[in-house]
Structure formats: C-alpha cells, structure tokens
N, C-alpha and C positions, 0 to 999 in steps of 0.2 A: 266561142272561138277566141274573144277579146282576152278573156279570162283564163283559158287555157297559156294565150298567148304569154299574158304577164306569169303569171304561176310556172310558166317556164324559163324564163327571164330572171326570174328569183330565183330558180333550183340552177339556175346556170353558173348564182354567184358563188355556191358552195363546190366543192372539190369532190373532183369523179369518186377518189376512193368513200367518201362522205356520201356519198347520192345513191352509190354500188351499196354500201352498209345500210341505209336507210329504207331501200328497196327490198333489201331482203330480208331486213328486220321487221319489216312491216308486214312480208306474207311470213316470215317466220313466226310472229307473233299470231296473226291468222290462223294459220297450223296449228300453234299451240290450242287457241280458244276453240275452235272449230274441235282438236280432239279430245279438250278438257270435256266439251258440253257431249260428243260422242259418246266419249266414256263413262261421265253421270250418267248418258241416258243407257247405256248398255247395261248398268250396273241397275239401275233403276227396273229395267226391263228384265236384266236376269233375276231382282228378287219379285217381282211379278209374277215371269214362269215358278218360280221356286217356290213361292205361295199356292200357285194354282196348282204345282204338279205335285207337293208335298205336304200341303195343308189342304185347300181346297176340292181337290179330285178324293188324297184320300178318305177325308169326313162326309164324303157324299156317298163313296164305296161301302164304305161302313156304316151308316146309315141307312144303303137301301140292303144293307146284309142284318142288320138288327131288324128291319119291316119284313123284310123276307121270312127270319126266322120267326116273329111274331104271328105272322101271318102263318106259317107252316103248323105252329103249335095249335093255333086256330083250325087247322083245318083236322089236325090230329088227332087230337081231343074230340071234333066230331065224330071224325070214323072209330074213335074209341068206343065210344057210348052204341055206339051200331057193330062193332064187331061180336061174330061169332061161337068164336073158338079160341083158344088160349092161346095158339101159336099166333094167331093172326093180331091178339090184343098184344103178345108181346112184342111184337114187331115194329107196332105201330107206337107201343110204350117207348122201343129204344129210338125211335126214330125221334120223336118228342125230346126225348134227353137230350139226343145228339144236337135239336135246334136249340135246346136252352145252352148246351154249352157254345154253339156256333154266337148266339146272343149275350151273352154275358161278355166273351173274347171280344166280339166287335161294340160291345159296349166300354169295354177299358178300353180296347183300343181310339176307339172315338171321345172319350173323355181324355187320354193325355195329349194326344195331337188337340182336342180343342183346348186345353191349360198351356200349350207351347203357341199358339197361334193367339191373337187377340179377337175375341166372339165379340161379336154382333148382340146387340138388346135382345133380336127375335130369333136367335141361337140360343141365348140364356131361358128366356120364354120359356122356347119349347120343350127344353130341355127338361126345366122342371117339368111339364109338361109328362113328359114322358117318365121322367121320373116318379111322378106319381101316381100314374096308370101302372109301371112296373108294380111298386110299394102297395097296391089293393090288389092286383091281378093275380102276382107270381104264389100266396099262401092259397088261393081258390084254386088255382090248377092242382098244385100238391092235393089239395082235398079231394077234387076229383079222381085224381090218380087213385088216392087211399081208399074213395068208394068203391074204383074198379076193382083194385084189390082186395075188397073183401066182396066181390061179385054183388055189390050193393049197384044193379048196372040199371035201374030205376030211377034214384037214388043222384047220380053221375050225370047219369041224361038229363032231369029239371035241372039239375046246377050247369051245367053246360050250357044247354041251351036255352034256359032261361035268364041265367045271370050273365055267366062267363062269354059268351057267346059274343053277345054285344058292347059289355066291355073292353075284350078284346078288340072286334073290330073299334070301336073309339081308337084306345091303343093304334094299331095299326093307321087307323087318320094319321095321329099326330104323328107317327113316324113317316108318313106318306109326304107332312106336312115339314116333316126336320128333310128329308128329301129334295123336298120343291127348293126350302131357302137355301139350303147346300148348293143345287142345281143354280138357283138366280146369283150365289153369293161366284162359284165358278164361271160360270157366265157373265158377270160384271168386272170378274179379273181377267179374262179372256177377253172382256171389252176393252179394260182398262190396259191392258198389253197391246194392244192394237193400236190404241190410242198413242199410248208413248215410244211404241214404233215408227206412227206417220210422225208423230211428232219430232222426234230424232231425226228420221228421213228429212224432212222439211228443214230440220236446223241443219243437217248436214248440207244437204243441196243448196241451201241457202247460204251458208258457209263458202261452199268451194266456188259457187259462184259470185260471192263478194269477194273470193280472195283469188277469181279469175280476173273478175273485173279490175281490182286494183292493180295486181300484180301486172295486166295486161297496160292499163293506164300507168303504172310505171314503167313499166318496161319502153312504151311509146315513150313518155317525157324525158327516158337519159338515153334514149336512144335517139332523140330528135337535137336533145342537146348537144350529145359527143358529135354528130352531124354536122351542126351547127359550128361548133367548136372545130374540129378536125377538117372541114371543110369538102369531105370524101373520104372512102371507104380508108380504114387504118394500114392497113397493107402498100397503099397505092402510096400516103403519105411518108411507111418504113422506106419503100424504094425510092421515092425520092431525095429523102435524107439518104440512103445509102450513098447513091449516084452524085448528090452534092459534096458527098465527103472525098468521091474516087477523084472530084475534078470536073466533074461533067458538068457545064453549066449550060449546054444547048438542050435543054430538057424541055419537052412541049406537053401541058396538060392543061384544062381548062375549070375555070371557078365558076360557082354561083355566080351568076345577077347581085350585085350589090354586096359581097362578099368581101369585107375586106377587114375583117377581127381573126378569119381562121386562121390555123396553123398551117392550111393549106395558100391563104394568102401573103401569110408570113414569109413560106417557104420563097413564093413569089419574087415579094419583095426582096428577101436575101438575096434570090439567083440574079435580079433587075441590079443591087448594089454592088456583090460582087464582080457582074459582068463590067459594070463602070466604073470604078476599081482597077480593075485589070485593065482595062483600056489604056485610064490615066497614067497605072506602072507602064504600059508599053510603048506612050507617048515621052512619056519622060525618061525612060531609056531611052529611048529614041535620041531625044534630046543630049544626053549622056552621052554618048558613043560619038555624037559630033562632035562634043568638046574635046571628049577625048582625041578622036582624032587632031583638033585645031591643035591641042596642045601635043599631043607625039608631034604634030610637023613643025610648030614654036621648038619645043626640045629640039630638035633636028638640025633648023636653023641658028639656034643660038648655040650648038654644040661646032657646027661650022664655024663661025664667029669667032665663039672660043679659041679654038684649035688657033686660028687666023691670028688672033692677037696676041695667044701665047706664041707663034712662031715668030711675031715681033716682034715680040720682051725679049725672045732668044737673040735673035738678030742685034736689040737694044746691049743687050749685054753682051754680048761680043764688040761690039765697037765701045763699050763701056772700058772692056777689057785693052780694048786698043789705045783710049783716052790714056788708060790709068799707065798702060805701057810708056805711052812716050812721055809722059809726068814724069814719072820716073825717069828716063831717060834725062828729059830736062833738068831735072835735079838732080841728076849725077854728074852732068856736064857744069852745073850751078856751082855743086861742090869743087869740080875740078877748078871752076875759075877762082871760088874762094882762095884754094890754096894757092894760086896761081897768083890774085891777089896777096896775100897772105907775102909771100917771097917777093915779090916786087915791091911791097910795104916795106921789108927786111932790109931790100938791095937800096931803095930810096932812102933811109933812112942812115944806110951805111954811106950813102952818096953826100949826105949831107943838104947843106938846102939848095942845092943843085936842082934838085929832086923833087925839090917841093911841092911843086906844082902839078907831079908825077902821083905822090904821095894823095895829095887832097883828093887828087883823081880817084884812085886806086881806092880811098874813104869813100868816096862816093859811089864805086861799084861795090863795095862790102855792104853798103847799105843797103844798096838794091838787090845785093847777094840773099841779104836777110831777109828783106820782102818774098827774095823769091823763095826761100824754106819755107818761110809763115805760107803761102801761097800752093807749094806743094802739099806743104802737110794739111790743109784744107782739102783738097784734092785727094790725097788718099781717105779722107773721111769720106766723100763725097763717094767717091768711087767703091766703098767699103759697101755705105747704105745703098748705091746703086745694083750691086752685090745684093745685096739681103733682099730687095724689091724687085728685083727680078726672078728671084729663087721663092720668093712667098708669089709674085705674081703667075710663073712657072706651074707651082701646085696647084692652086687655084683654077689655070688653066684645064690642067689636066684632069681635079675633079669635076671641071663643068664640064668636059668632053664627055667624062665618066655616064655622068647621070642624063647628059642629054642622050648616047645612046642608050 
C-alpha cells in the first residue's frame, strides 16, 4: 500500500496528458506483443497443419497405397499359379497390371512430396529399403507372368511360391513399416500442433491478462490521481466554475478530509477570497458614499457662503460706486474753488498790496487745491482697482456657486 502510495505520488508529478499517453502506450504496446507472439504462433501453427495436411497425411496415403498394391500383386500372383482357365488368368493378369501401375504412381508420388518435404533418417532407411526389395522383386514377377504365359503353370508356381512369395511379403513388411513412421511422423505433428496451440493459448491468456492487470492498475493510479487532484467528480467541478463565472458565489459543496491541493479546494478558497473581496468593496463604498454625502452638503454650504459674500462684494461696490461718485463730486467743487481762487489771485493782485494778505491766502488754498487733485486722482485709482476686485471677486463668486451646486 505504502508503495503504491508513493508510486502515485510520483505519477502525480507528471501531467494528465503525459500519464493518459503512457497508459495507453503501455497496453498499446501490450497489444502489439501479445499479437506479435499470436501471430508467430498462428503462423507457426498453420505451417504445422500445412506439413501435417500436405506432407505428412499425404506420404502416409501413399504409402499405405504402395503396400496395398504390393500386397495385392502378392495375392495375384497367387491366384495366378491356381487359376483355371484363360479368362480367369487374364483377369487376374490385368488386375496385377492395374496394381503395379496404382504402385509406381504412388511411388513418384511419394518420392516428390518426400524431395519437397525434409525426411527423416528412418524415412531415408526405409526407403532404400523398399527400394530394394522393389529392384530384386519387380524382374521375378515379369518372369512369372512370362511362365504363365507360355502355360509353363508348374514352372510359375515354385517361383511364386517358393521365391517370390516371401519376398514379397518382406516387401510388404517394410512398406507396412514406411507406414508406421509416416503414421508416428503424422502423429508427432498432430502433437506438435497441439502443443503450439496450448502453447499460443497460454501466451495469449497470459498476455490479456497481463495487459488487464496493468491497464486495470492504470487505469486505478490516474484515476486515483485526477481524484486526488480534481478533488470530486469533473462535471461537479465544470459546474462550479461555471456558476463562479455567472457571479454566484453562495455555492455549497463539500471536500475531502484533509484536502487542500485540489482544484476542488482551490475553487474553495477562490469563492472564501472573492466573497471577502466583495465585502471589503461594499464596506468601502459604503465608506464612499458618506463622504460623498459629507462633501455634497460642504458644496452646498459653501456654495451658500459664496452667494453671501458675493452679494457683499456687490453691495461693496455699489458704495464703492458711491465713494468714487462724491470724489468726484469733491473734485469738481476743488476745481471750481481753483478757479475761484485763480480770479481772486487776478483781483488781488490787480488790488495791489492791499490784497496781500488776501493773495498769500488765496496761495495757500491753491496749494491745498493741489493736494486735493493729487488726492482725488489717488481715489480714482483706488476706486478703479476697487472696480476690477469686485468684478474678478463677482466671478469668482458665481463660479463657486456654480460647482457648489
């Protein structure tokens, strides 16, 4: 368990598409090997049938049709030497022919299938074997034939039955005996097919069962991981991203015991930050909106104020206006005295020093005449700038009214 433990712990550090590739590459390769060795063995297996059913079956067919026909002539030859009558010898003549040709035919044929096949020591054996039972055998039949034919039927009989008789049957042994090995050689390939049947079977089963067990054992470790990881089922965690996305942040779902790497804890933690988050925006609006308030009703008051003191700039400069009025006024009366003085200078002056004292007078208010220009013309400056600072303090007013409302 410890081991499985860590060994998942590892495969955690690698990346899903990584773990997904490796899992499948590994029963994929599975599959391969499992059907590589299949395939050997099917091929394996089909040239086994293909020997047994193309070489082995046929050299055994043929083989027991070369003893057959052996044997037939055997018995022909017998009833030769004891027939009759002529129709009956010839009958038994063609029947004879007929087996030596049925034996010659399955004797090519049994010699190029055994040149295409690879023989056996005690194939070669017996073969010569037989071969050289045919090579003494087959001029001693013709001879008997040739006695019968000249009714030499005496003659045919000792050769028959004395000679030929029993080395035929020899003959026929060994063909009995090219039989058997054919027989045991078909039989050892009918084992050996069987053999690499279970054989196959057992690599196969054994195959799909290594590559259930593994694939099964993978399949548990990225299924235990993404678990692990995803913290609950994929779908539950889509819906929850979905629902985080619309806004929804009163979402109730519950974690593992001790969970706290998943994405499912993650999610957690997001919706726990964003909810305090938005708190804090809603505390601090909060806080905002008083101010703002404090400050609309500052504007308000100080747009009052405003108004207030530009209505006393206005006020200021209307009596400013009034100032500058009677200035003027003064200064025009100033003037009239100058000239006033001015001619009573003229009249004193024409009085002689009668007057004198009229005169220094008369100096005396001209000088103060001139104070009093200098004085006015102060005054209109004065009155001028009082002017211009009432007219900038005016605007002024009326933009702070502006923005206070």
């Amino acid at each position: 368990m410890r081991l499985l433990s860590k060994m998942t712990s590892r495969i955690e550090r690698v990346s899903v598409g990584a773990r997904l590739a490796c899992g499948f590459g590994l029963l994929l390769v599975l599959v391969l090997l499992v059907g590589t060795a299949g395939i050997g063995g099917m091929h394996r297996l089909a040239q086994t049938i293909n020997d047994i059913v193309v070489f082995n079956n046929a050299k055994l067919a043929l083989a027991q049709s070369q003893a057959r026909a052996v044997g037939e002539q055997e018995k022909g030859l017998l009833r030769l030497v004891l027939a009759t009558d002529a129709q009956q010898t010839q009958t038994i003549l063609a029947a004879i022919k007929f087996q030596e040709g049925q034996y010659a035919e399955s004797k090519a044929g049994f010699a190029e299938i055994l040149g295409l096949s690879k023989p056996t020591q005690f194939e070669i054996d017996i073969t010569a074997k037989v071969q050289a039972h045919e090579k003494r055998n087959v001029p001693v039949v013709a001879q008997a034939i040739q006695l019968i034919a000249t009714d030499d039927t005496e003659g045919a009989s000792k050769l028959v039955q004395g000679e030929l008789a029993p080395a035929m049957g020899k003959w026929v042994l060994d063909l009995d005996e090219l039989v058997s090995i054919e027989q045991r050689l078909s039989d050892a390939a009918a084992a050996a097919a069987e053999k690499e049947y279970r054989l196959l079977r057992s690599i196969s089963l054994a195959g799909v069962a290594l590559a259930l067990t593994l694939g099964l054992a993978a399949a548990l470790v990225i299924a235990r991981g993404l678990r692990r990881e995803l913290g609950g089922e994929p779908r539950e965690a889509a819906r929850i991203a979905r629902e985080l996305a619309s806004g929804n942040l009163a979402l109730g779902f519950s974690l593992r015991k001790g969970d706290d790497t998943s994405l499912m804890a993650a999610l957690s933690g997001t919706i726990g930050q964003l909810s305090g988050v938005i708190r804090s925006i809603n505390q601090a609006a909060d806080t905002i909106n008083g101010a703002a308030v404090d400050i609309a009703t500052g504007n308000l008051d100080l747009s009052q104020r405003t108004e207030e003191q530009a209505a006393s700039l206005q006020q200021t400069a209307a009596s400013m206006e009034e100032l500058t009025t009677t200035v003027k006024q003064n200064a025009e009366s100033a003037r009239q005295a100058n000239e006033l003085a001015s001619g009573a200078s003229a009249v004193a002056v024409k009085g002689g020093h009668v007057v004198g004292q009229v005169v220094a007078t008369m100096s005396s208010i001209n000088a103060a005449s001139k104070r009093i220009a200098d004085i006015i013309s102060v005054i209109d400056v004065i009155s001028f700038q009082t002017n211009i600072l009432a007219l900038n303090a005016a605007v002024e007013a009326a933009r702070a009214g502006e923005q206070g409302r």
